[in-house]
C-alpha atoms as a printed R data frame, in Angstrom:
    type eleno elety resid chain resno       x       y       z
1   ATOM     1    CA   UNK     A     1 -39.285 -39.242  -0.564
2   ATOM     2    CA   UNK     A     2 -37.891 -38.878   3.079
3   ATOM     3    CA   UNK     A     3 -34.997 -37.552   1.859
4   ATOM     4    CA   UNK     A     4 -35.858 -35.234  -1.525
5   ATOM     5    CA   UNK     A     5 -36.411 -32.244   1.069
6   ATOM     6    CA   UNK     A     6 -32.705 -32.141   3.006
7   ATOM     7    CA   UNK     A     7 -31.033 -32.432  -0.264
8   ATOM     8    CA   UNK     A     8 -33.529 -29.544  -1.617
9   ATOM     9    CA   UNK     A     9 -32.563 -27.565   1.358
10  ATOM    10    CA   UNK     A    10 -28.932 -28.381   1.181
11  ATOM    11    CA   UNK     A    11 -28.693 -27.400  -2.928
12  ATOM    12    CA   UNK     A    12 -30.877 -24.383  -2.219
13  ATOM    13    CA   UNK     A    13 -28.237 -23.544   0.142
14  ATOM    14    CA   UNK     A    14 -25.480 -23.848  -1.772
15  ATOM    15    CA   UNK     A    15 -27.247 -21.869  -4.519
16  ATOM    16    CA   UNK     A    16 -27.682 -19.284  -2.512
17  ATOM    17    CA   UNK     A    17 -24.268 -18.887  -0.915
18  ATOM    18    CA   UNK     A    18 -22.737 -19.303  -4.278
19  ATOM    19    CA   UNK     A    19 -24.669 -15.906  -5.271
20  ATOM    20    CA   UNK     A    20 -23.911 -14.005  -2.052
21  ATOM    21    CA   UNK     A    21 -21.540 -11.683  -1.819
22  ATOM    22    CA   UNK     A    22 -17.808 -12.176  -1.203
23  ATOM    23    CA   UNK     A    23 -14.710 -10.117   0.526
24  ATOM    24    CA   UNK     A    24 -11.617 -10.396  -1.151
25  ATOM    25    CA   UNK     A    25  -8.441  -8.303  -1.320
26  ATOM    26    CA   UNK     A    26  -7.243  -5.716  -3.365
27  ATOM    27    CA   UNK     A    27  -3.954  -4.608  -2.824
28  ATOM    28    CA   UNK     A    28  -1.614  -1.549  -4.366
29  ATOM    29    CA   UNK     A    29   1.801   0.134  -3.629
30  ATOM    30    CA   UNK     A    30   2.624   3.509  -2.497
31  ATOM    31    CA   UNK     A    31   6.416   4.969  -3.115
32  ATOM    32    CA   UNK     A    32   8.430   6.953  -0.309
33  ATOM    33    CA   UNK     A    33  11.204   9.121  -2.080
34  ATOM    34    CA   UNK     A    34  13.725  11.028  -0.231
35  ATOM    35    CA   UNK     A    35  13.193  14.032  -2.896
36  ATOM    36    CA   UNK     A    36  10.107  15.265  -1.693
37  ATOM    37    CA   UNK     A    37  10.483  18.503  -3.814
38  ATOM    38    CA   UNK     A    38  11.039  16.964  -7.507
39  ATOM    39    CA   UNK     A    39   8.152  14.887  -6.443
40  ATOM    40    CA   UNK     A    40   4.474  15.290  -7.586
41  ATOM    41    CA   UNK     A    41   1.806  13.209  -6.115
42  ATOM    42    CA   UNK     A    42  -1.319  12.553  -7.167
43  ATOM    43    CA   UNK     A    43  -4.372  10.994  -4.569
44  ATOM    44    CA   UNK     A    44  -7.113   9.380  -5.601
45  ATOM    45    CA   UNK     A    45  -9.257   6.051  -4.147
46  ATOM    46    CA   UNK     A    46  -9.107   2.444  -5.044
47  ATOM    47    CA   UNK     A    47 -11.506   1.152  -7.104
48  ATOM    48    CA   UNK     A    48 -14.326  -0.915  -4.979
49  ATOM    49    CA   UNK     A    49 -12.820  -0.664  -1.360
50  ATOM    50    CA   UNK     A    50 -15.391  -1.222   1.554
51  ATOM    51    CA   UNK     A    51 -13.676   1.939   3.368
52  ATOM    52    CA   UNK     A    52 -12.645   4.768   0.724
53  ATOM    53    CA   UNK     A    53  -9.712   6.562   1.748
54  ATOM    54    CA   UNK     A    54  -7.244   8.209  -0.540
55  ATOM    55    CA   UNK     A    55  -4.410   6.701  -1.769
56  ATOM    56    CA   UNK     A    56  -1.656   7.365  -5.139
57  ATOM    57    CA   UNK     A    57  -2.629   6.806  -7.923
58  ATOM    58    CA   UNK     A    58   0.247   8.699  -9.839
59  ATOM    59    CA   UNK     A    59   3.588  10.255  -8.927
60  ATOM    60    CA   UNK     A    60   5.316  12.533 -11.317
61  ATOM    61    CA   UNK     A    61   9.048  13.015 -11.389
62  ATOM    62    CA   UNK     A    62  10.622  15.922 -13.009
63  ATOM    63    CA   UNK     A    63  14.004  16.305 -14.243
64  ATOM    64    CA   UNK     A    64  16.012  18.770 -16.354
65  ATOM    65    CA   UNK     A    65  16.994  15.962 -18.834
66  ATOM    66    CA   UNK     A    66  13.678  13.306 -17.906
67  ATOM    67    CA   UNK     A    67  10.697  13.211 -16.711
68  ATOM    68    CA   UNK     A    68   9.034  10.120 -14.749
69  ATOM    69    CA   UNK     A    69   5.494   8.992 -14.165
70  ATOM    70    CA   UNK     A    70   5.274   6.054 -12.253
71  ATOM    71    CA   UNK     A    71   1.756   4.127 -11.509
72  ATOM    72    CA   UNK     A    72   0.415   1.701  -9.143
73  ATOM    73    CA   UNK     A    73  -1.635  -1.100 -10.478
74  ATOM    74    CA   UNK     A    74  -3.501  -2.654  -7.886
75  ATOM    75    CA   UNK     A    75  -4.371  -6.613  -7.382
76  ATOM    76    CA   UNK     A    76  -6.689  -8.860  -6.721
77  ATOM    77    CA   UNK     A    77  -6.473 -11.204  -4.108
78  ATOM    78    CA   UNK     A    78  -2.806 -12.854  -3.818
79  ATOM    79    CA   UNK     A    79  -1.221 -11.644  -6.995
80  ATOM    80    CA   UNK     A    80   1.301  -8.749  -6.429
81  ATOM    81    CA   UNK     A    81   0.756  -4.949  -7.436
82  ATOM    82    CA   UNK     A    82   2.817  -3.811 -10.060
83  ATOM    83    CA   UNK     A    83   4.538  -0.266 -11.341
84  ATOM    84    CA   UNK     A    84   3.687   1.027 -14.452
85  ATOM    85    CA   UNK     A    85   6.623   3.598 -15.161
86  ATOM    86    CA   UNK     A    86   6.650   5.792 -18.429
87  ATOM    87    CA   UNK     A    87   9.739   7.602 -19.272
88  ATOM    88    CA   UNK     A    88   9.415  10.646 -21.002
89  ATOM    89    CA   UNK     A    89  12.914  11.810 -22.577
90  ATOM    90    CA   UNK     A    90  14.812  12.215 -25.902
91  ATOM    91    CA   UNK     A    91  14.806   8.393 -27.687
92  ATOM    92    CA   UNK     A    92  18.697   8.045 -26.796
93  ATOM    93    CA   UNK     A    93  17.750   7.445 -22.893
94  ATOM    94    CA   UNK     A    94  16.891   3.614 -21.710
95  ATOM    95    CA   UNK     A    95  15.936   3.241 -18.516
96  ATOM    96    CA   UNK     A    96  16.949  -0.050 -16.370
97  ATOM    97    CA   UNK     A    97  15.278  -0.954 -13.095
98  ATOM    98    CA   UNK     A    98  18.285  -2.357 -11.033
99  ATOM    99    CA   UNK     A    99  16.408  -3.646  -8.206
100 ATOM   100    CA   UNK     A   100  15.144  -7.032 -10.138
101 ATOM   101    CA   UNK     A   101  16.946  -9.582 -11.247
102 ATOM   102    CA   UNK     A   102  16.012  -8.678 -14.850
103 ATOM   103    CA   UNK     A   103  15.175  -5.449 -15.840
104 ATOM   104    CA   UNK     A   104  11.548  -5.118 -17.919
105 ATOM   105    CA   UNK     A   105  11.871  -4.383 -21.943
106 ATOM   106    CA   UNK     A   106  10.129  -0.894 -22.821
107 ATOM   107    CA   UNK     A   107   7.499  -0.516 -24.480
108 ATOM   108    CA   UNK     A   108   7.638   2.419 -26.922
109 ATOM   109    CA   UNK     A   109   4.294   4.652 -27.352
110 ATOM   110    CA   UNK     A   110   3.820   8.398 -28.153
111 ATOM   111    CA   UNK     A   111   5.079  10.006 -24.861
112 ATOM   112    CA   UNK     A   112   7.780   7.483 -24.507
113 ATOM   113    CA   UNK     A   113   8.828   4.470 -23.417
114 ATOM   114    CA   UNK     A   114   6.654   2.097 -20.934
115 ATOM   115    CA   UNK     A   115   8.105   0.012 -18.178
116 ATOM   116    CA   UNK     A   116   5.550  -2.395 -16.172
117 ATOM   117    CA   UNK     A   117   7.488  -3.907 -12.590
118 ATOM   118    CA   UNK     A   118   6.335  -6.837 -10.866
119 ATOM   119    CA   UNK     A   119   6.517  -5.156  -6.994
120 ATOM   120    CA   UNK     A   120   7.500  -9.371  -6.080
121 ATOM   121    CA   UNK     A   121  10.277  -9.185  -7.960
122 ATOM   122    CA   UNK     A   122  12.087  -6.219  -6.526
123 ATOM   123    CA   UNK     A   123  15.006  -6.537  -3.942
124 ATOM   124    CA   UNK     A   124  14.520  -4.915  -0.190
125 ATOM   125    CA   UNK     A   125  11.158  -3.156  -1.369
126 ATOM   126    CA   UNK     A   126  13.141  -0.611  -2.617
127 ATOM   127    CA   UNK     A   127  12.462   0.449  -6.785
128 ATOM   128    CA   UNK     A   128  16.205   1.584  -7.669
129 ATOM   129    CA   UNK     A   129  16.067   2.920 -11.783
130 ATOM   130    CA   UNK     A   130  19.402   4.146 -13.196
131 ATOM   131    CA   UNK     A   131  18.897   6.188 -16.350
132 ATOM   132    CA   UNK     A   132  21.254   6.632 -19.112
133 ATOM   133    CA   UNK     A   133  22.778   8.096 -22.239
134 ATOM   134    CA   UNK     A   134  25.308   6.624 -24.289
135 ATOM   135    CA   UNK     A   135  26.422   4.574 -20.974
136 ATOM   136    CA   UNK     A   136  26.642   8.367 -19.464
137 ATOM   137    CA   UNK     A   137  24.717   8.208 -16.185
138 ATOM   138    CA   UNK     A   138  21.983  11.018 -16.592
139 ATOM   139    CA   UNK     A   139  20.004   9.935 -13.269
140 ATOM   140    CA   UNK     A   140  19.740   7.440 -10.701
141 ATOM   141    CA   UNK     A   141  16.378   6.788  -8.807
142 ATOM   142    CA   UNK     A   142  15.141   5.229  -5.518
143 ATOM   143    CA   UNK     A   143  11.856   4.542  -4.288
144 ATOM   144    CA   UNK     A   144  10.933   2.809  -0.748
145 ATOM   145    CA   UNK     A   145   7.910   0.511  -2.050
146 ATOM   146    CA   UNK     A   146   4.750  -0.143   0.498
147 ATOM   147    CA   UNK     A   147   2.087  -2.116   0.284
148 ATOM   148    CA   UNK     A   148  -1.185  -1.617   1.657
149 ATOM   149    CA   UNK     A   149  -4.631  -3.049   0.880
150 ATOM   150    CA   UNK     A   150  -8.549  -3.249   1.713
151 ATOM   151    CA   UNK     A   151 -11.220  -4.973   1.103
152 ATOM   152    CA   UNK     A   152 -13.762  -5.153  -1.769
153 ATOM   153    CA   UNK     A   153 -17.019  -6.744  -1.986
154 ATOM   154    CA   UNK     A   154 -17.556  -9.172  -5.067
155 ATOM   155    CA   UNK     A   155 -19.986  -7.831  -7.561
């Protein structure tokens, strides 16, 4: 019976930090593009941070034959943010992302076509799209990609 109350104590302890609270990471992208003016940016603050601050959540692009909107989707812990980018543009444009090794397939909904980017996958940080016609260039794209995160309390 000598030792019934340290292993009590021990398993009560471990029950009890297995219910407290946690920090872990959550992590998203911001873009830098040298248009500033064709550029629309939209702030809001990531879900469950410790320390709100504001942060994009959308940018819209707008161009006389396309228009872009490209979203951050923030992650958890070690996995990497990725880009949701939907193209909005007659059905004849395709957009490739030349700054992976393999450009993502679209996929096709009411405003247009979808493209999700793995930000580990691009080349230099940089999101380079080229957009096209008929293999007529109608647009080509850059985007300086940053990461920043904080830290979120487990539920």
């Amino acid at each position: 019976m000598r030792f019934a109350l340290p292993s009590a104590a021990l398993a009560l302890a471990l029950l009890l930090s297995a219910c407290a609270p946690q920090l872990y990471k959550r992590s998203t992208v911001t873009l830098d593009s040298r248009e500033d003016d064709a550029l629309t940016t939209h702030y809001g603050e990531l879900d469950g941070c410790l320390l709100k601050h504001q942060l994009p959540v959308e940018y819209t692009l707008r161009r006389p034959r396309y228009t872009l909107v490209l979203r951050p989707i923030p992650a958890m812990q070690d996995a990497r943010p990725r880009i949701e980018i939907r193209l909005q543009a007659d059905a004849s444009v395709r957009l490739t992302v030349t700054s992976v090794e393999q450009s993502p397939e679209p996929l096709y909904a009411e405003s247009g076509a979808r493209y999700v980017v793995d930000t580990g996958d691009l080349r230099d940080r940089t999101l380079a799209l080229s957009l096209t016609r008929s293999g007529e260039v109608l647009g080509t794209e850059r985007f300086g990609v940053d990461e920043s995160s904080c830290r979120v309390l487990s539920p």
